[in-house]
N, C-alpha and C positions, 0 to 999 in steps of 0.2 A: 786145584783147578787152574787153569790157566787163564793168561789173560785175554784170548778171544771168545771162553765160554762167559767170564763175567761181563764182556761188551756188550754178548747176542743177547744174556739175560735182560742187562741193562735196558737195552732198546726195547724188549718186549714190555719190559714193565712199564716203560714212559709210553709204549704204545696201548696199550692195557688201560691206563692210568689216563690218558687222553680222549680214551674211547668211553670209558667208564663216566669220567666228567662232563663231556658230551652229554652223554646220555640223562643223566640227572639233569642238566641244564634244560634240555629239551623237554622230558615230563615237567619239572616244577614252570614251565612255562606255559604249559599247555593244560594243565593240570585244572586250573574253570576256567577253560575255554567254551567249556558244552558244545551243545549245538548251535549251527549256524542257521539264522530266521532272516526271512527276506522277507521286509515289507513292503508292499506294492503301496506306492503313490499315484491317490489316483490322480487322474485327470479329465478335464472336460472339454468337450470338444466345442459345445455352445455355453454363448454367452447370454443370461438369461436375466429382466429384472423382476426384483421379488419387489410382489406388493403385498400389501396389507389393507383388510377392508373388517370391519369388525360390524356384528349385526345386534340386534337387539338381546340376545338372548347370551352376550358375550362370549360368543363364539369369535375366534379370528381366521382369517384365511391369507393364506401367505402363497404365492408361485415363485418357481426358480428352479433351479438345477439341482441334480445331486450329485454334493461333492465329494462326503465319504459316506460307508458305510456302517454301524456299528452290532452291537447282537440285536437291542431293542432298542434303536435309534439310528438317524441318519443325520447328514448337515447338509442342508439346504442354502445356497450360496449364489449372489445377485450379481449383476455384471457392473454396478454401480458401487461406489467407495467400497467395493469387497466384502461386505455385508454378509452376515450367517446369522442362517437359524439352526438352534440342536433341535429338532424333533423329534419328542419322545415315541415310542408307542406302545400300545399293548394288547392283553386279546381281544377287547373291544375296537380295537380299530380296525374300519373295512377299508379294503383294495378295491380299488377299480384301474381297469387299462384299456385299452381302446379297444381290445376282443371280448371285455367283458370281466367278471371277477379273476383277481390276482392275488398272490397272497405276496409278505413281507421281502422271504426269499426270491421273488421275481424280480425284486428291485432291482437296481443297476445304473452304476456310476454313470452321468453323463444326461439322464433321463432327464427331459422338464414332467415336472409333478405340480399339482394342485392341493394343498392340504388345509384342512379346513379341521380349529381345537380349539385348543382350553387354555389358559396360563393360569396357573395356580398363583394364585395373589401371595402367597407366602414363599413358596422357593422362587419361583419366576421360571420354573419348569413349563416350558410347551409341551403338550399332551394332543396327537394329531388325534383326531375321531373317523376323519376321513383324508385317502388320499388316491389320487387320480393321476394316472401317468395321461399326460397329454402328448409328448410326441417323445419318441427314443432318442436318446444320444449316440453321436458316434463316438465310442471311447477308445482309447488307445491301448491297447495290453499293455503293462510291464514286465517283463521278465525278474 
């Protein structure tokens, strides 16, 4: 062979060899990457204060904003020292909105709500029984 077939070999194999390492570097990099999930933050457009007023029958009732959402819960959050409630809920507890019955998925970041529950003396779980959109938020989408 002569010397400019083992040059042209030469080259291809260090390019080969370049291309090849690449290529593993880039899988084993990306390799649990998965998928990418965007989580929306939300945000509230009013600032609301949450009270608390407890009745005879140890029910408590709380007002405020809602500031996230969950599957079967939400957070209810005050315009004063940043204060939050988790609100539990479940199939017992009824919707109301200003048109009238709503169900859980109606909810919506940003809303002042009325909720009126239980706290379990043992976990210190809030359990809403009732909640009451009193006037809509205006929320900001995230992308």
């Amino acid at each position: 062979m002569s010397t400019r077939t083992i040059i042209i070999i030469g080259a291809l194999l260090v390019v080969l060899m370049g291309a090849a390492g690449f290529g593993l570097a880039y899988t084993v990099t990306h390799i649990n990457s998965g998928t990418a999930s965007v989580t929306p933050t939300p945000t509230a457009a009013t600032v609301a204060t949450t009270t608390r007023t407890k009745n005879k029958k140890g029910n408590k009732k709380y007002t405020g904003v809602i500031e996230m959402l969950g599957a079967n819960s939400f957070v209810l959050s005050s315009g004063k020292k940043s204060k939050t409630i988790t609100v539990m809920v479940n199939d017992q507890t009824v919707y109301n909105g200003p048109e009238g019955k709503i169900s859980f998925s109606s909810l919506m970041i940003g809303e002042m709500v009325q909720v009126k529950g239980t706290v379990n003396s043992q976990t210190q779980a809030y359990t809403a029984t009732d909640v009451t959109v009193t006037s809509s938020g205006n929320t900001t989408p995230t992308p």
